[in-house]
C-alpha positions in Angstrom: 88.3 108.6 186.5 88.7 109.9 189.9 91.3 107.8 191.2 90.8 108.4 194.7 87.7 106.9 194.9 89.6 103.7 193.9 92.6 103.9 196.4 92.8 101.4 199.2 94.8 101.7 202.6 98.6 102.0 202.6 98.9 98.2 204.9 96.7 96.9 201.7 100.3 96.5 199.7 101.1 93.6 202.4 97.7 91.4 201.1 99.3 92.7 196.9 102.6 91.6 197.3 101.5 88.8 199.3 98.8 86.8 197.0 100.8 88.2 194.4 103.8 85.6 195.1 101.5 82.8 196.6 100.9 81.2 193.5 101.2 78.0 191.3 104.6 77.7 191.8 104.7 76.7 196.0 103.6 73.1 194.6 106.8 72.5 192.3 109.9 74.7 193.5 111.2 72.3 195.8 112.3 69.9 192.8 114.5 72.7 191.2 116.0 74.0 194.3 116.7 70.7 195.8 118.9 69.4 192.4 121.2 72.3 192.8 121.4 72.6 197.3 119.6 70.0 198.1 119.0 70.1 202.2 120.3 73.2 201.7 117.7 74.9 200.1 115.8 77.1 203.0 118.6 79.3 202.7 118.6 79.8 199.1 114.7 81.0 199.9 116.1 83.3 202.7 118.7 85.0 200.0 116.2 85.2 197.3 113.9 86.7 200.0 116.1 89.5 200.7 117.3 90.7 197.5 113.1 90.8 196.6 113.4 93.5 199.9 116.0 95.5 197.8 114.3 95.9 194.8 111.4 96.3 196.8 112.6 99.3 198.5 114.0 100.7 194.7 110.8 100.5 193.6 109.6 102.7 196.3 112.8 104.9 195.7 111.8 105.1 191.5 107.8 106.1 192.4 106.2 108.8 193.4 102.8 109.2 194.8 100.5 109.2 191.9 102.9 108.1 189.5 102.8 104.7 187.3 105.6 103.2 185.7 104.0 104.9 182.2 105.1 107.9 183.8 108.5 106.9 185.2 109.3 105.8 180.8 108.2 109.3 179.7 110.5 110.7 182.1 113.8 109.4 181.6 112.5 107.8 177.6 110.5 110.7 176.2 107.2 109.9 174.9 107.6 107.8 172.0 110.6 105.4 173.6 108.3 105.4 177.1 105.3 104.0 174.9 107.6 101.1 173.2 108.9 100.3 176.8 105.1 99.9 178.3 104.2 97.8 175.6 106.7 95.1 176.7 105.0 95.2 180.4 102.1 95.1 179.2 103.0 92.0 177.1 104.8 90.8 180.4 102.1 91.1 182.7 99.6 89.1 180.0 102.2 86.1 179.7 102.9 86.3 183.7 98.7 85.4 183.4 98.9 82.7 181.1 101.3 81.2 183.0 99.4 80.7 186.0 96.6 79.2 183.9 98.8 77.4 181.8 100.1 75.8 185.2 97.0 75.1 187.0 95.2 73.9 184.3 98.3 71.1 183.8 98.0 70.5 187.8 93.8 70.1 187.3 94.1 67.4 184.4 96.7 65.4 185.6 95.7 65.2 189.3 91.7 66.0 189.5 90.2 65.3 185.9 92.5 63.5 183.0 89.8 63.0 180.5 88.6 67.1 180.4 89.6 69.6 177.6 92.4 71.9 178.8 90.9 74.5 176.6 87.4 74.4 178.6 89.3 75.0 182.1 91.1 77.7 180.5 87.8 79.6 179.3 86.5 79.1 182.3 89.4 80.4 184.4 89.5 83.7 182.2 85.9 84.2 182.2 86.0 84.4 186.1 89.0 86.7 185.9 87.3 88.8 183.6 84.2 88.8 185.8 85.9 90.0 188.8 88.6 92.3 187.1 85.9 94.6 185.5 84.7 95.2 189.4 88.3 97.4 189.5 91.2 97.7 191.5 89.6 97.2 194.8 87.0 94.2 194.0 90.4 92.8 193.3 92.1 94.0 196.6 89.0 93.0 198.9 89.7 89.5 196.8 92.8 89.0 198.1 92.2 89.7 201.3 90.8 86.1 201.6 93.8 84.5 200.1 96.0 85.1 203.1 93.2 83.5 205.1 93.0 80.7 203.1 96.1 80.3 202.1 98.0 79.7 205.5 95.1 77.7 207.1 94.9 75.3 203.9 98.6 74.3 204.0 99.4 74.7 207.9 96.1 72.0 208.7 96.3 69.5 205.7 96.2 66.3 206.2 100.6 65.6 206.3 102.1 62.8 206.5 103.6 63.1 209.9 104.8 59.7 210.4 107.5 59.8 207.7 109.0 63.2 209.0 113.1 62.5 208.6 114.7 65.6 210.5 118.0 64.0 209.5 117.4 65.5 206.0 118.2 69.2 206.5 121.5 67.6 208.2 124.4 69.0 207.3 123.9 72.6 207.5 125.4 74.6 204.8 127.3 71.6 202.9 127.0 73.5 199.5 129.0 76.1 197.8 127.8 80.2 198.6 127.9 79.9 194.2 125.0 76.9 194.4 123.3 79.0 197.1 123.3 81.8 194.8 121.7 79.5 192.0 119.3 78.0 193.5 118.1 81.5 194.8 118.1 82.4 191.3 115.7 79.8 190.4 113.4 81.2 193.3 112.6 84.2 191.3 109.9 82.9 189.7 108.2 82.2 192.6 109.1 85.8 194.2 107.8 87.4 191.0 104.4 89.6 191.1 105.0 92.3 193.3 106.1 94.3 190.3 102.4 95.2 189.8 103.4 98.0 192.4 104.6 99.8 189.5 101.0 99.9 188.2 99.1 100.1 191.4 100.9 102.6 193.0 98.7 105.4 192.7 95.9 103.1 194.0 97.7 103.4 197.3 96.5 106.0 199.6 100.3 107.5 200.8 101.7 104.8 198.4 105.6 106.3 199.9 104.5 104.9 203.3 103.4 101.5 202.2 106.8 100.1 202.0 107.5 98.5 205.4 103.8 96.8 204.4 105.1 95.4 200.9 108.7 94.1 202.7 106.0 92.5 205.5 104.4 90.5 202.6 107.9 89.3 201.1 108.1 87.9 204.4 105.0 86.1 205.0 105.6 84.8 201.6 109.0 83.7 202.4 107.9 82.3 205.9 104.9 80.2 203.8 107.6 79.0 200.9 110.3 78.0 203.8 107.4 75.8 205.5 106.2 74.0 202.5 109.7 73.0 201.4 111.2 72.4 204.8 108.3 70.3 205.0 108.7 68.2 201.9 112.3 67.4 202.1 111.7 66.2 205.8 109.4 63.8 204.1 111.5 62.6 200.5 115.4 62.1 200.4 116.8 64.7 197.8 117.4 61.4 195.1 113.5 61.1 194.9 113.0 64.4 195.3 114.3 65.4 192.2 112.5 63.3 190.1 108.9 64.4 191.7 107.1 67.4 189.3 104.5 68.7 192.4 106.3 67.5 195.6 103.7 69.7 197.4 101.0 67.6 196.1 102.8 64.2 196.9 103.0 64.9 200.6 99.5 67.0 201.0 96.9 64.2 200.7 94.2 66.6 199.7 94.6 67.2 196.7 91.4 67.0 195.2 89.8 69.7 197.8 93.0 71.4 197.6 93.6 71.9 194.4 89.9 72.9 194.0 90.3 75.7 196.3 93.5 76.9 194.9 91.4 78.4 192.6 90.2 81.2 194.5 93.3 82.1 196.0 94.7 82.3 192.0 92.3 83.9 190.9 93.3 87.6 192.6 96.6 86.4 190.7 95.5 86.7 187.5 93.0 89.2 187.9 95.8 91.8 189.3 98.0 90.8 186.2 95.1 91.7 183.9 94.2 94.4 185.6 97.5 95.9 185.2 97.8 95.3 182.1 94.6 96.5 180.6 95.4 100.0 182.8 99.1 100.4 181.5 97.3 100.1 178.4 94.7 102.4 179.2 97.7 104.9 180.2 99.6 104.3 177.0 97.5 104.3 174.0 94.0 105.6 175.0 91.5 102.8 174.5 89.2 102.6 177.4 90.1 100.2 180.0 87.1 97.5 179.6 88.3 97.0 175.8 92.0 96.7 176.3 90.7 93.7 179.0 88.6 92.3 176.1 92.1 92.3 174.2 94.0 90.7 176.4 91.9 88.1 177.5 91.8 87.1 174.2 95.3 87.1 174.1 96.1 85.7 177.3 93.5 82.9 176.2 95.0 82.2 172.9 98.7 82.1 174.5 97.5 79.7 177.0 96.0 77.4 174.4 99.5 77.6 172.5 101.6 77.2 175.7 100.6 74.1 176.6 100.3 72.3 173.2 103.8 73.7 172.3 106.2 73.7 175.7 106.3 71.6 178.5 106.0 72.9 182.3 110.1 73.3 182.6 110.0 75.0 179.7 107.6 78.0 180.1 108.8 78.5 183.7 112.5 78.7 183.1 111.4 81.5 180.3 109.4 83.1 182.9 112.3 82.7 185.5 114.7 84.4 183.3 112.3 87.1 181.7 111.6 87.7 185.6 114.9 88.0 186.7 116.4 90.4 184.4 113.4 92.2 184.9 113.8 92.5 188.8 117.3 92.8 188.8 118.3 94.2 185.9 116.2 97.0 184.6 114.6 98.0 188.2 118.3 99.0 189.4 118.8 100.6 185.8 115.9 102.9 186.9 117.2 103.7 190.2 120.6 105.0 188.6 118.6 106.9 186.6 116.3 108.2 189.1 119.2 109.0 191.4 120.7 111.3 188.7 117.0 112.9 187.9 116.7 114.3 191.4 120.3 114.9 192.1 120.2 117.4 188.8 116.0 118.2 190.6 118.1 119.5 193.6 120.9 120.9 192.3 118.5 123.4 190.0 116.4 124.2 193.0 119.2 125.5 194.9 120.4 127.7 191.5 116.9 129.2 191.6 117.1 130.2 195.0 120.6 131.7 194.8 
């Protein structure tokens, strides 16, 4: 495969990053973040924001151009190590998928249709995925092009409640601890995660190395569209009944059933790019053509779904993901810079022996 003919345009990593964090998780984060800093909690997005622009910019520093993150294991973890290591991201981008669908379908059932079979929504959800990820990388990307035009008008002109705003909520500012700030933006990582697909898509990037100021550009929309919808909520609910509400979004959007319909499209992108990432890190690792590994892991993705929800409740499977996530991002991504750091130090310091 001639990957050129499958690259997209360096400001393309803006609409990746973007849909890529614009996901099931703007309709229940408020609850989570307002038990630990309550009116405080715009500023725990703001922090978890920025560190996302750190590892955002290692992540540029680890890649090069043409370079996936298969390569970047074989590097530093030989061939046989490197292979053991893509295995688990392949593994994390399939659960990242069934989490989304695991999550939406729970949103569908208990808000749109009560009486349907989960399983049915989940089939159906996969078999659109599958549809559109088969198209490649940049069916996907010209998908998610439309998400940031639906996305923003869909929550900016809902039908909210403005009536019941209380801009004596977000009073006082700062009344928390800098160690509950730091919590709660811990518990924002789950709904930061995504843009590590970049470690994938990266040579689907035409000058991927110049892309970065695009990727940091979609952190921030995503930030800007996260501060608004819980800004929003808590000028609506007092932090006591805040706590107790599973989709606060949904409480204060009053269209849920049109809403929640079109939140389909602008997930499915979300789950595609997770597949699709998957199925090519497979591709890159063991060999099998692309279109089976898909095959594989929709299956899996399917059956792990089914499990999920008949096994763990909504807390639990996202506080996995959180913590899965957040190791991940801040953990292991740094671990590679060190490393990466010391490969082209020793890069440099036998270029300059050669040409002495």
């Amino acid at each position: 495969m001639n990957i050129k003919n499958h690259q997209v345009s360096s400001f393309f990593a803006l609409f990746l990053v973007f849909f890529m964090q614009i996901g099931v998780g703007i309709f229940t984060f408020q609850k989570s973040i307002a038990g630990i800093v309550g009116n405080d909690g715009w500023i725990a997005i703001m922090f978890s924001a920025a560190s996302v622009l750190v590892v955002i910019r290692l992540i540029y520093y680890i890649m090069d151009d043409g370079m996936t993150i298969a390569d970047i294991h074989t590097r530093f973890f030989g061939k046989y190590v490197g292979k053991i290591v893509d295995v688990f991201f392949i593994l994390y981008f399939c659960l990242f998928a069934s989490t989304i669908v695991v999550i939406y379908v729970d949103m569908v059932i208990i808000w749109v249709f009560p009486d349907m079979y989960h399983g049915i929504l989940i089939f159906i959800m996969l078999a659109l995925a599958l549809l559109f990820t088969r198209s490649g990388f940049r069916t996907i990307m010209g998908l998610s092009v439309l998400t940031i035009f639906m996305t923003v008008p869909l929550l900016l002109y809902s039908n909210y409640p403005q009536g019941l705003l209380q801009v004596h909520n977000l009073t006082p500012v700062w009344n928390h601890s800098i160690r509950d700030v730091m919590s709660a933006s811990r518990e924002m990582t789950f709904q930061f995660l995504g843009f590590e697909v970049l470690l994938v898509a990266f040579p689907f990037i035409k000058n991927a190395k110049h892309s970065a100021k695009w990727a940091q550009l979609g952190v921030i929309l995503s930030m800007c569209v996260y501060l608004f919808t819980y800004i929003l909520v808590y000028l609506v609910f007092t932090e006591n009944h805040l706590v107790n509400i599973i989709w606060p979004t949904l409480s204060v959007w009053r269209m849920e059933y049109l809403g929640i319909s079109i939140w389909l499209l602008i997930l499915l992108p979300n789950i595609c790019m997770y597949l699709w990432a998957a199925s090519y890190l497979g591709k890159r690792t063991i060999g099998w053509k692309q279109k089976h590994w898909l095959l594989v892991l929709v299956i899996l993705v399917f059956t792990s779904a089914l499990l999920g929800r008949r096994f763990f409740s909504l807390t639990e499977v996202q506080h996995v993901i959180n913590e899965l996530g957040f190791y991940t991002l801040y953990f292991y991504i740094p671990f590679l810079a060190v490393l990466t750091f010391i490969f082209k130090k020793r890069m440099r310091r036998h270029a300059k022996k050669k040409h002495t």
